[in-house]
C-alpha positions as CSV (number, residue, x, y, z in Angstrom):
1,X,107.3,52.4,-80.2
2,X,106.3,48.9,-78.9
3,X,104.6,46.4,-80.6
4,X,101.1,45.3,-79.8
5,X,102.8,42.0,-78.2
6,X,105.3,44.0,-76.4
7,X,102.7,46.4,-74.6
8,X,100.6,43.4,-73.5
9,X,103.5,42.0,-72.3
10,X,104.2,44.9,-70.2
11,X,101.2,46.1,-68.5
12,X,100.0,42.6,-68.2
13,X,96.9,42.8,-71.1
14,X,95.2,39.3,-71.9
15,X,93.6,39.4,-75.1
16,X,92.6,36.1,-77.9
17,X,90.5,35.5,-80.8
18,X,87.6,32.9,-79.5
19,X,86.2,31.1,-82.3
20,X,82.1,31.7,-82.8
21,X,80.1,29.8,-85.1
22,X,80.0,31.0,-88.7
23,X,83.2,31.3,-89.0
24,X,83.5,34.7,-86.9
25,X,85.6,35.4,-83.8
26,X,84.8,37.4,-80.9
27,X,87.8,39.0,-78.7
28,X,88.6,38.0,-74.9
29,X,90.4,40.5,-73.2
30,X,91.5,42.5,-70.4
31,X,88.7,45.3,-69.3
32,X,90.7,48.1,-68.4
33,X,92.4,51.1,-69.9
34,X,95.6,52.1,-70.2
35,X,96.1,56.0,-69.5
36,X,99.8,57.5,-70.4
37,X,100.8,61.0,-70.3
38,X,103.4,62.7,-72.8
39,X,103.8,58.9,-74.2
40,X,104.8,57.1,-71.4
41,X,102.4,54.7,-69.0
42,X,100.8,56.3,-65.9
43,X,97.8,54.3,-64.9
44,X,95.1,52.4,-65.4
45,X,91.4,52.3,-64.8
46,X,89.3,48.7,-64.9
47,X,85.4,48.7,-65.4
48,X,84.3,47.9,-62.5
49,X,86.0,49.5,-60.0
50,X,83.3,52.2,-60.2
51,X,83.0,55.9,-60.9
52,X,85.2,57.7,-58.4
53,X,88.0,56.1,-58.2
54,X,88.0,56.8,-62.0
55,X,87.6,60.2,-61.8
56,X,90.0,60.9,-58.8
57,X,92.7,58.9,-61.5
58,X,92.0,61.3,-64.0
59,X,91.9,64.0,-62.3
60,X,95.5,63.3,-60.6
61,X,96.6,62.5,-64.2
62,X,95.3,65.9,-65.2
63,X,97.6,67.6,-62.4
């Protein structure tokens, strides 16, 4: 199992803690998912790249 680190790494996932007044934080970080089959990687899908080219990636990942 990778670490959190190691997957970033990997797939090339930005994420950082971005201070906010108060004393919170708010998270900066890669908009996309990561879809894997039986474990292992086998795509991804970003936000804005619109609804079907989503769908044709899921539906190819679905077989």
């Amino acid at each position: 199992m990778l670490s959190g680190a190691a997957v970033k790494k990997r797939y090339g996932i930005c994420a950082k803690k971005v201070a906010q007044p108060g004393g919170d934080y708010a998270v900066d970080h890669t908009r996309r998912s990561c879809c894997s089959t039986a474990g292992h990687f086998a795509a991804t899908i970003a936000t804005d790249e619109g609804d079907a080219p989503a769908l044709d990636q899921l539906k190819a990942l679905a077989g």
